[in-house]
C-alpha positions in Angstrom: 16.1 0.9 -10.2 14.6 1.6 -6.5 10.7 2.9 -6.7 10.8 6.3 -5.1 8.3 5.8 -1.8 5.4 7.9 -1.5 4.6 9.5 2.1 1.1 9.0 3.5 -0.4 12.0 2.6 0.5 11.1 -1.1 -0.9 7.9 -1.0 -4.2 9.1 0.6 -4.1 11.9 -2.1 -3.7 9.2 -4.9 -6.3 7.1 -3.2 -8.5 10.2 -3.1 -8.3 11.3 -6.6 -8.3 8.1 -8.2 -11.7 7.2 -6.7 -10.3 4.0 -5.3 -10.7 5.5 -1.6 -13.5 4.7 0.6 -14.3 8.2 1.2 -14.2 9.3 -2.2 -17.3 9.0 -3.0 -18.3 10.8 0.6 -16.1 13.8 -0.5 -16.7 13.9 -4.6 -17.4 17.4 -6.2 -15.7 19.2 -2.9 -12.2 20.5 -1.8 -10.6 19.0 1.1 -7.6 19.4 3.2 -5.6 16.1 3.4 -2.5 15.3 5.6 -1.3 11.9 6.7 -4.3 9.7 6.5 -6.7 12.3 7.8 -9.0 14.3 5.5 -11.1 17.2 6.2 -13.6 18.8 4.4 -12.8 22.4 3.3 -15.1 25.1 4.8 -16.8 28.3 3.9 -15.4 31.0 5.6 -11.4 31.7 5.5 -11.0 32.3 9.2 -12.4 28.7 9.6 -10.1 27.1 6.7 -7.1 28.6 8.6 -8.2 27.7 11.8 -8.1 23.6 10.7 -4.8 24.4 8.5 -3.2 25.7 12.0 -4.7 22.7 14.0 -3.2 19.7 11.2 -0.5 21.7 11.1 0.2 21.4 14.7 -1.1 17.8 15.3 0.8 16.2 12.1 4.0 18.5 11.6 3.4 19.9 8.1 1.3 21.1 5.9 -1.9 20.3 4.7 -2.7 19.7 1.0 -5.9 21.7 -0.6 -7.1 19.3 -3.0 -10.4 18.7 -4.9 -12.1 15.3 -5.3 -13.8 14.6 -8.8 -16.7 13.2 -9.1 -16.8 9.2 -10.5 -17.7 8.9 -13.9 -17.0 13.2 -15.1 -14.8 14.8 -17.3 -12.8 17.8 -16.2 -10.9 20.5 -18.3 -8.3 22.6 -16.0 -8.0 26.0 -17.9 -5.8 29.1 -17.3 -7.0 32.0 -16.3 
């Protein structure tokens, strides 16, 4: 059975998440956007956060991913609102 191939933007999210990235530890305990290779830090204000979401948008052809880096060596617990 054929591995299914993961696109560059998944491998820099796996990267990312698993702490094995280089900027992991650079990015731990904050949101960023993510698409291809590139990763930008999330910002403050929603007019801003759009702003880059339009701008990787139009530079990579699709949509960024919002994702949060943990920080190395801490438990999290995800619960439903």
């Amino acid at each position: 059975m054929r591995k299914k191939s993961l696109t560059l933007t998944q491998r820099t999210l796996s990267l990312l998440l698993t702490g094995r990235s280089p900027k992991a530890r650079q990015y731990a305990g904050k949101h960023v956007l993510v698409v291809n290779d590139e990763i930008v830090p999330l910002r403050k204000r929603r007019e801003d956060i759009w702003r880059d979401i339009e701008v990787l948008k139009r530079k990579y052809g699709e949509m960024p991913v919002v994702a949060f880096v943990p920080c190395p060596g801490l438990s999290y617990i995800l619960c439903e609102r």
